[in-house]
PDB file of N, CA, C and O in Angstrom:
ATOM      1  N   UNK A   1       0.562   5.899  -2.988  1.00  0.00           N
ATOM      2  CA  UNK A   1       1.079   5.581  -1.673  1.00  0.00           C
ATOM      3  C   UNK A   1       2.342   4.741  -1.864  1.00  0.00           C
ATOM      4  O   UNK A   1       2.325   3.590  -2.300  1.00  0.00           O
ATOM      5  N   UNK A   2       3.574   5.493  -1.457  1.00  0.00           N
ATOM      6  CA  UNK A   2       4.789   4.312  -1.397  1.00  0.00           C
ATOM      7  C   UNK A   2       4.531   2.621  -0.316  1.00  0.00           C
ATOM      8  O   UNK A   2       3.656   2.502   0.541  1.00  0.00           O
ATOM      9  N   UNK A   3       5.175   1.929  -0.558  1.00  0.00           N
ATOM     10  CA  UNK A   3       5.461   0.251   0.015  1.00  0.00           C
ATOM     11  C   UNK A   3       5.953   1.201   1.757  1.00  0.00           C
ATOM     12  O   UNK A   3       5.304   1.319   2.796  1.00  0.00           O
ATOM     13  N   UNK A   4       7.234   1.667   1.404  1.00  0.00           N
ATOM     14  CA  UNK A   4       8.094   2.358   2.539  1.00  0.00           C
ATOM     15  C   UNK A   4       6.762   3.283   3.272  1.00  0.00           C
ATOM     16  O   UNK A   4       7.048   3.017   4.440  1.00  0.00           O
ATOM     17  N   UNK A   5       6.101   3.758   3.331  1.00  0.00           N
ATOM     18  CA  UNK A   5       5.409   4.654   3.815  1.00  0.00           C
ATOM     19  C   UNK A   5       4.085   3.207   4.785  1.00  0.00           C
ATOM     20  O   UNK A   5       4.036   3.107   6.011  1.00  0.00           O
ATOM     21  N   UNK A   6       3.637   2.751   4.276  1.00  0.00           N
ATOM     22  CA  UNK A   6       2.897   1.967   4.350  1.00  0.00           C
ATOM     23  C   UNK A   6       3.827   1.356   6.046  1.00  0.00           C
ATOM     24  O   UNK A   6       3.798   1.638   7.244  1.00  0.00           O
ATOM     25  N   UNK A   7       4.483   0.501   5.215  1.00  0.00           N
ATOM     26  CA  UNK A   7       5.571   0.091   6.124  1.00  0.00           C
ATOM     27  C   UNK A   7       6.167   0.515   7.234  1.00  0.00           C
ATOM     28  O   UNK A   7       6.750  -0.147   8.092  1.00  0.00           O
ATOM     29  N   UNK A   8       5.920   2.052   7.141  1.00  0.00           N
ATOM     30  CA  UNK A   8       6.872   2.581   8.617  1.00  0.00           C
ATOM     31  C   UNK A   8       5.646   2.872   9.669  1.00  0.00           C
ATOM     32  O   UNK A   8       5.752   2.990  10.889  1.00  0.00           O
ATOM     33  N   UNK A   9       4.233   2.971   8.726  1.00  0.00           N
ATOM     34  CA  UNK A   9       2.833   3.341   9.510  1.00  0.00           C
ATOM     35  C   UNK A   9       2.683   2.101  10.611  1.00  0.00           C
ATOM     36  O   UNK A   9       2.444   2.293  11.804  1.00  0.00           O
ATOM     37  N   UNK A  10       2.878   0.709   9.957  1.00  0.00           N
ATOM     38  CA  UNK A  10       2.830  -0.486  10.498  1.00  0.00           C
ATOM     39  C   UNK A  10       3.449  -1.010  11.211  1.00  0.00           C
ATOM     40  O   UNK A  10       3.037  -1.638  12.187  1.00  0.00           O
ATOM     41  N   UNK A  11       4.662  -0.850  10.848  1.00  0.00           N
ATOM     42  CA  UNK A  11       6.114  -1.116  11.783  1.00  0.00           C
ATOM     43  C   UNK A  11       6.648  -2.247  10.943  1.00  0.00           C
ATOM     44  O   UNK A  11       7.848  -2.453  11.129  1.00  0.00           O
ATOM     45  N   UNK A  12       5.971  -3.148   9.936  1.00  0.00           N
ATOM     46  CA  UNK A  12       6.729  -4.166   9.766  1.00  0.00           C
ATOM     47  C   UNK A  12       5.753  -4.390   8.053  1.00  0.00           C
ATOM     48  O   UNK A  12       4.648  -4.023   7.652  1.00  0.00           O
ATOM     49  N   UNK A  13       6.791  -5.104   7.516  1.00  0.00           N
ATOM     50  CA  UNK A  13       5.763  -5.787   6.031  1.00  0.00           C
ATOM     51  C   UNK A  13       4.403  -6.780   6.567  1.00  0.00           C
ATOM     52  O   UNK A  13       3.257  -6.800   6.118  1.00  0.00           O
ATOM     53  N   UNK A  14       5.183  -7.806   8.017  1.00  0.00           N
ATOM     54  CA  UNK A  14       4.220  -8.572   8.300  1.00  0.00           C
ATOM     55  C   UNK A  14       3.202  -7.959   8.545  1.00  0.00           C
ATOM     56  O   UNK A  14       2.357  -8.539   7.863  1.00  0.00           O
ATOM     57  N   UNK A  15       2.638  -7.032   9.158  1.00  0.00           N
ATOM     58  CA  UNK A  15       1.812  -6.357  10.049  1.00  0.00           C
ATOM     59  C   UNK A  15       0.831  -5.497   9.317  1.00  0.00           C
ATOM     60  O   UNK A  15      -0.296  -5.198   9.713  1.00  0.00           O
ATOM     61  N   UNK A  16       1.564  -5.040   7.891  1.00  0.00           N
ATOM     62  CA  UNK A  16       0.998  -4.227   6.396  1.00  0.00           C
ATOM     63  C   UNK A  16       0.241  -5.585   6.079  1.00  0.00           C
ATOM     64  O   UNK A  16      -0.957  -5.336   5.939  1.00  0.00           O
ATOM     65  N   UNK A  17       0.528  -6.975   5.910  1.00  0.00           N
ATOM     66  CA  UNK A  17       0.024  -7.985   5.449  1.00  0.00           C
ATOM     67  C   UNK A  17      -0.809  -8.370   6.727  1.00  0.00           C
ATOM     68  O   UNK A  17      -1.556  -9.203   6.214  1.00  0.00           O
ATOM     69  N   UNK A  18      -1.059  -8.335   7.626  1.00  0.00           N
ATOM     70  CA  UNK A  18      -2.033  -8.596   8.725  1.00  0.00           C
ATOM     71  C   UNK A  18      -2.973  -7.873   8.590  1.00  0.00           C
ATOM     72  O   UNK A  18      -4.126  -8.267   8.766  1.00  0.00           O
ATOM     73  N   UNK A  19      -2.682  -6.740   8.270  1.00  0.00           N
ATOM     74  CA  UNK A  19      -3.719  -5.917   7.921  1.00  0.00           C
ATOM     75  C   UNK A  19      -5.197  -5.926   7.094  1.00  0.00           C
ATOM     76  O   UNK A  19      -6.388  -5.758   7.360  1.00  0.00           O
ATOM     77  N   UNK A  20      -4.375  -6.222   5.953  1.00  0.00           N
ATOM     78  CA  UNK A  20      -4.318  -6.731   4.509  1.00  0.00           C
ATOM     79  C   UNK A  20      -5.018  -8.257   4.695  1.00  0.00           C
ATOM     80  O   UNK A  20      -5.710  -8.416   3.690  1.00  0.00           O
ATOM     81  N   UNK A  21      -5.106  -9.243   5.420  1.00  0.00           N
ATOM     82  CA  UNK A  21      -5.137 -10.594   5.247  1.00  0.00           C
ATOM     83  C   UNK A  21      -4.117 -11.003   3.963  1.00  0.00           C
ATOM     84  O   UNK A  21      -4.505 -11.807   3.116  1.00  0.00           O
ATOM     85  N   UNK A  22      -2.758 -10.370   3.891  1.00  0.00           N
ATOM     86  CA  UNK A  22      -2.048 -10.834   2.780  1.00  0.00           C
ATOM     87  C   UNK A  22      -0.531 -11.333   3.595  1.00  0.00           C
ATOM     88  O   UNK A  22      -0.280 -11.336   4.800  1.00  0.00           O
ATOM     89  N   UNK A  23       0.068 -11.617   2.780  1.00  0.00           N
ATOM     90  CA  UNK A  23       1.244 -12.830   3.387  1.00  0.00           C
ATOM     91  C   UNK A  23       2.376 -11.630   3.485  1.00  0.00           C
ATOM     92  O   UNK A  23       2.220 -10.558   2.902  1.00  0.00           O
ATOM     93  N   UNK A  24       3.294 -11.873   4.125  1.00  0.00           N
ATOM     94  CA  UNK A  24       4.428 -11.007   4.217  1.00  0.00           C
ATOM     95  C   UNK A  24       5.472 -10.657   3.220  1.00  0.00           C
ATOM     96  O   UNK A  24       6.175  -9.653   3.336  1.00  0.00           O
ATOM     97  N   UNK A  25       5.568 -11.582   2.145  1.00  0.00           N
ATOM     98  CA  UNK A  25       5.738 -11.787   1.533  1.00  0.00           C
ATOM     99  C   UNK A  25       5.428 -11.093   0.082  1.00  0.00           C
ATOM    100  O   UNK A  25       6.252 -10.742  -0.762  1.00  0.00           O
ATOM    101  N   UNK A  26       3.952 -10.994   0.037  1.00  0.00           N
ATOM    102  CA  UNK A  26       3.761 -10.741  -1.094  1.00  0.00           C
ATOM    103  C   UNK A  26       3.502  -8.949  -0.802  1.00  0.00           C
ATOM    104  O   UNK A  26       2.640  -8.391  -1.481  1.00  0.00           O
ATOM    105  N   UNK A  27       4.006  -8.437  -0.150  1.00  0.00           N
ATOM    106  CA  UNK A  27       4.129  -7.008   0.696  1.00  0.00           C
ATOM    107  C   UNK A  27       4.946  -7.221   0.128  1.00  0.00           C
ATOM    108  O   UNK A  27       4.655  -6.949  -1.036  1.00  0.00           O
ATOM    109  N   UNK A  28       6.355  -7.742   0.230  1.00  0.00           N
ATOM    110  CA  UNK A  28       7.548  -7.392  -0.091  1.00  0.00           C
ATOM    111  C   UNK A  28       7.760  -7.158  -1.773  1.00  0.00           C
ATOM    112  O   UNK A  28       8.521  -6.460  -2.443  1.00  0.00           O
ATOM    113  N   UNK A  29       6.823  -7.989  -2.039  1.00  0.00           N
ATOM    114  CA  UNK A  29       6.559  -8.442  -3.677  1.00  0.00           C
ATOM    115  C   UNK A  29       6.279  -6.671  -4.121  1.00  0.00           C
ATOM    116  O   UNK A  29       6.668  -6.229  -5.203  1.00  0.00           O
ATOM    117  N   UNK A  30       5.718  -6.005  -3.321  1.00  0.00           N
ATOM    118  CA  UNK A  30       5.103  -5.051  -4.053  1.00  0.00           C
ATOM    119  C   UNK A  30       6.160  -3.936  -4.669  1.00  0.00           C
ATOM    120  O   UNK A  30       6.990  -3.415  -3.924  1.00  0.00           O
ATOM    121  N   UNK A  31       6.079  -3.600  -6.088  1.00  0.00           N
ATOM    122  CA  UNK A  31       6.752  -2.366  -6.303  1.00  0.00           C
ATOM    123  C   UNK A  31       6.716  -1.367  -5.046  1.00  0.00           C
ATOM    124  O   UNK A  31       6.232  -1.565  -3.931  1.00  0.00           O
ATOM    125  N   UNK A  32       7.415  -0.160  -5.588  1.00  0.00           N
ATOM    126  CA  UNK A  32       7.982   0.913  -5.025  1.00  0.00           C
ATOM    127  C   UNK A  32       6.568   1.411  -4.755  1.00  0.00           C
ATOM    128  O   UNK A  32       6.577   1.497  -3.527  1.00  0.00           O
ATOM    129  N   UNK A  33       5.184   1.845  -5.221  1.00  0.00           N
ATOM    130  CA  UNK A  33       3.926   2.216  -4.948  1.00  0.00           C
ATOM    131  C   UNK A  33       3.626   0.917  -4.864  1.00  0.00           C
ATOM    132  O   UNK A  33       3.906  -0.109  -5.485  1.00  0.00           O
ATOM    133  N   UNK A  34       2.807   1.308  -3.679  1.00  0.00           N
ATOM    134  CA  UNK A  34       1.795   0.189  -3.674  1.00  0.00           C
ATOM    135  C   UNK A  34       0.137   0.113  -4.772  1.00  0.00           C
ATOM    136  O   UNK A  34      -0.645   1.001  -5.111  1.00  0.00           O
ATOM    137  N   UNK A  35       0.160  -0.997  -4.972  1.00  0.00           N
ATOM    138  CA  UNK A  35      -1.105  -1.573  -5.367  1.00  0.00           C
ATOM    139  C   UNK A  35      -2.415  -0.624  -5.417  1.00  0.00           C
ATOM    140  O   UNK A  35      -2.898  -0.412  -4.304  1.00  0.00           O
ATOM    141  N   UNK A  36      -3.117   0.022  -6.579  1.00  0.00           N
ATOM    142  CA  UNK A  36      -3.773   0.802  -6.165  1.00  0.00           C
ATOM    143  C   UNK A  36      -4.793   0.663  -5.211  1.00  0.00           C
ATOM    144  O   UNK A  36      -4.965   1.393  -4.234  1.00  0.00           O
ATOM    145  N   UNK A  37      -5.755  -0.740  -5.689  1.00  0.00           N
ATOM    146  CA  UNK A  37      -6.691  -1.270  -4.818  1.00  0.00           C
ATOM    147  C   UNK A  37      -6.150  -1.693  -3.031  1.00  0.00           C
ATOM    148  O   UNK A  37      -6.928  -1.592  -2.083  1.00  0.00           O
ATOM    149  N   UNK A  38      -4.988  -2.063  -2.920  1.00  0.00           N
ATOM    150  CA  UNK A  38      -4.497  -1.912  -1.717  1.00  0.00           C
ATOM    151  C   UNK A  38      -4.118  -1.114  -0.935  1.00  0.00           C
ATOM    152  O   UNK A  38      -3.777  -1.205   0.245  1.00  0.00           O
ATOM    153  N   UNK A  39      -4.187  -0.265  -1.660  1.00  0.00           N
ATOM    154  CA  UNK A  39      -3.386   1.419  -1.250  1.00  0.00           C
ATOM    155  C   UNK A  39      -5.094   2.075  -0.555  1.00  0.00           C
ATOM    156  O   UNK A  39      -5.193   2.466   0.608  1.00  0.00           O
ATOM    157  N   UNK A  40      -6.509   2.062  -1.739  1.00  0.00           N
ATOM    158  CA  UNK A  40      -7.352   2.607  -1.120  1.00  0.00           C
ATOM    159  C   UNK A  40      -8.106   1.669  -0.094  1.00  0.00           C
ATOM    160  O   UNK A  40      -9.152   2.065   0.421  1.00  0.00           O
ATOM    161  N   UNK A  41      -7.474   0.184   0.264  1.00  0.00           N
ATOM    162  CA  UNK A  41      -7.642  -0.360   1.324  1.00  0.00           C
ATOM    163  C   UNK A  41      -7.068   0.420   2.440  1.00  0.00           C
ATOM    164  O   UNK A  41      -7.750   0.920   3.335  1.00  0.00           O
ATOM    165  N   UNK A  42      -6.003   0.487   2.361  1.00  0.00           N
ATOM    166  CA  UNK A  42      -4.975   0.742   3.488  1.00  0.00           C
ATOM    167  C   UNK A  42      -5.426   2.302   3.888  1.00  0.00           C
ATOM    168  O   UNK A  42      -5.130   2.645   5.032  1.00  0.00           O
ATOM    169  N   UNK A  43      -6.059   3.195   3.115  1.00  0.00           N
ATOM    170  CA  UNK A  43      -6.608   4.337   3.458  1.00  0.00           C
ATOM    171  C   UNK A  43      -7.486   3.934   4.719  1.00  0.00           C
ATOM    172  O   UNK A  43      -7.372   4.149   5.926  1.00  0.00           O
ATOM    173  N   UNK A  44      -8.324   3.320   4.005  1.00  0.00           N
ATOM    174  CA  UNK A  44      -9.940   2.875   4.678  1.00  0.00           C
ATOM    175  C   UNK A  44      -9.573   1.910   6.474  1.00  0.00           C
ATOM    176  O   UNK A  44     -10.343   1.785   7.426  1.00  0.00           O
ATOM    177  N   UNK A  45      -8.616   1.573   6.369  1.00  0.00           N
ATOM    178  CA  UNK A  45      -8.288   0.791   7.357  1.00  0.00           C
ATOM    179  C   UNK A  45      -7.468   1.615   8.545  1.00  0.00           C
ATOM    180  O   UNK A  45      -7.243   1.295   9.712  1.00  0.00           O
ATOM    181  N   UNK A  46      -7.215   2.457   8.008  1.00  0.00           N
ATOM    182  CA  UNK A  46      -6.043   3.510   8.560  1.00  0.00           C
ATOM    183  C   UNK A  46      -6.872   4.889   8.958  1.00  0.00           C
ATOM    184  O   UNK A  46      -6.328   5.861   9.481  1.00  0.00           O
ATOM    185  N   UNK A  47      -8.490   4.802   8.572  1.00  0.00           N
ATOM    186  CA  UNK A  47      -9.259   5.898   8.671  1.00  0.00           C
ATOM    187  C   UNK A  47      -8.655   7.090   8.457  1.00  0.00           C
ATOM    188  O   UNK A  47      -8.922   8.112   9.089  1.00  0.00           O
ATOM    189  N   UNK A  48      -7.369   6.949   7.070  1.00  0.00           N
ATOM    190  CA  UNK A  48      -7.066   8.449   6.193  1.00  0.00           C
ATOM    191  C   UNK A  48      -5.688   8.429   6.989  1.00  0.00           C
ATOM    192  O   UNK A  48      -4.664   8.996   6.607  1.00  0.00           O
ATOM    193  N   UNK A  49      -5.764   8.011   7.645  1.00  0.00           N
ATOM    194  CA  UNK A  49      -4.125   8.206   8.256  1.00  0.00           C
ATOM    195  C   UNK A  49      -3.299   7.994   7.142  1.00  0.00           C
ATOM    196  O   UNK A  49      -2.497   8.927   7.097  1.00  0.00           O
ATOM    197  N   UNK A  50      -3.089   7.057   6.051  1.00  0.00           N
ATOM    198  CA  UNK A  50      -2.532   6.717   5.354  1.00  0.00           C
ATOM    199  C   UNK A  50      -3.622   7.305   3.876  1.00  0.00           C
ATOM    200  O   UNK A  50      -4.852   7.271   3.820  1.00  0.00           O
ATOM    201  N   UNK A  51      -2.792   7.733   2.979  1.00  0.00           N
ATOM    202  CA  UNK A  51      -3.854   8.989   1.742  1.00  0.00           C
ATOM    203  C   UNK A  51      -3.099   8.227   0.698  1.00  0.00           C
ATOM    204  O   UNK A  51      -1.917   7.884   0.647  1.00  0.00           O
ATOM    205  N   UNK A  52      -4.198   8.040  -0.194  1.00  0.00           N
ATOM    206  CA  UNK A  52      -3.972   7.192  -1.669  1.00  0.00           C
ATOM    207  C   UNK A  52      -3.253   8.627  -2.546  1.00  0.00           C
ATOM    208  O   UNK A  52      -3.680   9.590  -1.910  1.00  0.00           O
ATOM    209  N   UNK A  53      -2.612   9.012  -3.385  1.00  0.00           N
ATOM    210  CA  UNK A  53      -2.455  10.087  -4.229  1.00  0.00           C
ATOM    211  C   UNK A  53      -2.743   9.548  -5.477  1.00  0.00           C
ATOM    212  O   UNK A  53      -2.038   8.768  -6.118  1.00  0.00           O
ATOM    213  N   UNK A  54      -3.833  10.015  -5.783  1.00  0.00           N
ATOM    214  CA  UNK A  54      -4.084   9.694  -7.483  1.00  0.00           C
ATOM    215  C   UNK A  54      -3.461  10.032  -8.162  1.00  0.00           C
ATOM    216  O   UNK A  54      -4.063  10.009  -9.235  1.00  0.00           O
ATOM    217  N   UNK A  55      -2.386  10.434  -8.301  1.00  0.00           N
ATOM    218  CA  UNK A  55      -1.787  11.138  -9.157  1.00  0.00           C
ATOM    219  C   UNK A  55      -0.579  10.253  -9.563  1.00  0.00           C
ATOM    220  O   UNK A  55      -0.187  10.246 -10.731  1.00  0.00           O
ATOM    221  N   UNK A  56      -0.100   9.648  -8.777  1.00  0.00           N
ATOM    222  CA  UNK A  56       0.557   7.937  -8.456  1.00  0.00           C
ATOM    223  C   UNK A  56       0.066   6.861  -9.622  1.00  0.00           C
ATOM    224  O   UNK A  56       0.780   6.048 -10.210  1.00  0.00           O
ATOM    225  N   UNK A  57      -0.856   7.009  -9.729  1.00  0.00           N
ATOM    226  CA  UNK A  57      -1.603   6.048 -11.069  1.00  0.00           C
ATOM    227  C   UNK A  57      -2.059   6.406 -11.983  1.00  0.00           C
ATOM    228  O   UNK A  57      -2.718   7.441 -12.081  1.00  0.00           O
ATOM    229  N   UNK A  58      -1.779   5.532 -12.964  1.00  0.00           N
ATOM    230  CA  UNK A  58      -2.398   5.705 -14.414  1.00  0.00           C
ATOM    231  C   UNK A  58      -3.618   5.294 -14.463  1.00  0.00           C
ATOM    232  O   UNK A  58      -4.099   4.809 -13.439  1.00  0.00           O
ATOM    233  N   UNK A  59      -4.438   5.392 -15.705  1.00  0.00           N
ATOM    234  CA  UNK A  59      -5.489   5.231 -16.177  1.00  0.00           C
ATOM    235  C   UNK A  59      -5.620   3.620 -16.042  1.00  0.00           C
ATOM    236  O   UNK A  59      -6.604   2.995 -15.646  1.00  0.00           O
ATOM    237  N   UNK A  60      -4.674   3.236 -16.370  1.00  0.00           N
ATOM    238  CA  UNK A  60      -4.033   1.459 -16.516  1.00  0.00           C
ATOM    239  C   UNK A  60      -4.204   0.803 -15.167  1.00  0.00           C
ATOM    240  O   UNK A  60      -4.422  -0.398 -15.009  1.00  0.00           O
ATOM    241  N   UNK A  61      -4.091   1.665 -14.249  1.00  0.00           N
ATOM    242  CA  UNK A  61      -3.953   0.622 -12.861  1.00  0.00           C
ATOM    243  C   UNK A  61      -2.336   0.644 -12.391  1.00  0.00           C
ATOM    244  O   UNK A  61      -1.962   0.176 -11.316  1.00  0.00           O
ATOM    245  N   UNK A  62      -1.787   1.026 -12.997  1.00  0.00           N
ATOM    246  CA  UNK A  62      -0.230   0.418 -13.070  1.00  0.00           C
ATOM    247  C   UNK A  62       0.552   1.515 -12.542  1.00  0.00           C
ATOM    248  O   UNK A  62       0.440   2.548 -13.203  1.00  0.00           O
ATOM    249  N   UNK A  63       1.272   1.576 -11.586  1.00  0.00           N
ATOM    250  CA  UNK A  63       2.332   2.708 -10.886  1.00  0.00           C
ATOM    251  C   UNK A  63       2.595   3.499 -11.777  1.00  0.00           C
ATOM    252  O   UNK A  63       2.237   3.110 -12.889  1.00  0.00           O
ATOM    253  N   UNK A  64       3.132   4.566 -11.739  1.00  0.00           N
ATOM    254  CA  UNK A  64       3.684   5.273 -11.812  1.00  0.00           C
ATOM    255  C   UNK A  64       4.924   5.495 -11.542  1.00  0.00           C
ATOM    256  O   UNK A  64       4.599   6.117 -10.531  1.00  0.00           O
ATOM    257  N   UNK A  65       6.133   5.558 -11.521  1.00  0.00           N
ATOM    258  CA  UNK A  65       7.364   5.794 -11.169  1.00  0.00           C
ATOM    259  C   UNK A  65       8.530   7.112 -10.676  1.00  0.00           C
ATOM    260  O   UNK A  65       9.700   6.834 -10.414  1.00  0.00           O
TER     261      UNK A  65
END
């Protein structure tokens, strides 16, 4: 799941972090993909509106680029 995608679902970083109980801030913090564990939050919260792509992550946890 891209940061930008996340972001345009929400309207704002703050609002991705309201979501989240996370700071606005540390939204902004996020690479270009988001966070995997935040990403299959943001699924679950979004009831699929928003889709994790596994294919986005490594074995590692760690983006993909």
């Amino acid at each position: 799941m891209l940061k930008e995608t996340a972001i345009k679902h929400f309207g704002s970083a703050a609002e991705v972090g309201r979501a989240l109980g996370r700071s606005p801030s540390a939204i902004t913090e996020w690479p270009e993909v988001v966070p995997e564990g935040m990403a299959y939050k943001l699924q679950v919260i979004t009831g699929g509106l928003l889709r994790v792509d596994p294919l986005m992550y490594q074995k590692n946890g760690k983006a993909k680029k």
